[in-house]
C-alpha positions in Angstrom: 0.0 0.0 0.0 1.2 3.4 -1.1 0.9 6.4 1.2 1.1 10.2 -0.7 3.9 12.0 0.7 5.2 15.3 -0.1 8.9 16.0 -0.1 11.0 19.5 -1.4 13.9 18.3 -3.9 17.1 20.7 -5.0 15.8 22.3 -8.6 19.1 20.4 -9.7 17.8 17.1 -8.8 14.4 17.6 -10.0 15.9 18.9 -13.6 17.9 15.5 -13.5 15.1 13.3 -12.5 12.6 14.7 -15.4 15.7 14.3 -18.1 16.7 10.9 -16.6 12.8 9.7 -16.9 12.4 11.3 -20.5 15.5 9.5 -21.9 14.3 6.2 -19.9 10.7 6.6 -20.9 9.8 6.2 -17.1 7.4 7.9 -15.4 9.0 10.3 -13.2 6.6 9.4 -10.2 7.7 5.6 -10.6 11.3 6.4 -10.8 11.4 8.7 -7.6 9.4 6.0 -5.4 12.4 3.5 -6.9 15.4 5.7 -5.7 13.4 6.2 -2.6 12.6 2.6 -1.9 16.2 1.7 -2.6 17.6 4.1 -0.3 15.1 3.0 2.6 16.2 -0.8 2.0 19.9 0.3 2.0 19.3 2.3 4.9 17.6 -0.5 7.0 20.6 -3.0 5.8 22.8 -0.4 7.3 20.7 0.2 10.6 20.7 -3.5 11.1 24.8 -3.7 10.4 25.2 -1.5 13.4 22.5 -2.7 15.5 24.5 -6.6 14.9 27.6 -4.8 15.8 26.9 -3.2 18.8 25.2 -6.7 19.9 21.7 -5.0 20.5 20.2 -7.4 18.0 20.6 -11.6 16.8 21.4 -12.3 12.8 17.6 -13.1 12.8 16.1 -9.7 14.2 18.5 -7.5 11.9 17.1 -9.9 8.7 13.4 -9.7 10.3 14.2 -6.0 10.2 15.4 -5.6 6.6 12.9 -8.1 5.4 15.1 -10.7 4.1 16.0 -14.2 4.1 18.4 -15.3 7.0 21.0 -16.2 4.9 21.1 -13.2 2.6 22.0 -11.3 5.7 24.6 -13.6 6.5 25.9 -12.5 2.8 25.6 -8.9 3.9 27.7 -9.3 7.2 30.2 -11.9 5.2 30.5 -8.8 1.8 31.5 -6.6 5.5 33.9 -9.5 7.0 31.6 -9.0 10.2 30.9 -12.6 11.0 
């Protein structure tokens, strides 16, 4: 489920974004909620790095939080040399 949200973007960004979707023939709306999901999953990834780190969480919890399988976060702390 989609929520509307409104965000303020540089005028330099915005000029890239509607170029960038013109010369991909994507619509411009579909190509911000990509960026912006994609940054949200890197971001949780990331939250759930530190959280392992600093031992506040189990290999399960941080996947639980990123949404993904068990192993594939295993992958993300073996890419880090963390486990």
């Amino acid at each position: 489920m989609s929520n509307p949200t409104t965000i303020r973007l540089y005028d330099e960004d915005i000029v890239f974004l509607t170029d960038y979707s013109q010369q991909e023939k994507i619509e411009k709306t579909k190509l911000m909620k990509e960026i912006l999901h994609d940054g949200i999953k890197k971001l949780k990834i990331e939250t759930a790095l530190k959280e392992y780190q600093q031992g506040s969480k189990t290999i399960r919890e941080c996947a639980e939080l990123c949404r993904i399988d068990y192993r594939d976060f295993l992958n993300e702390l073996a890419q880090r040399n963390m486990v």
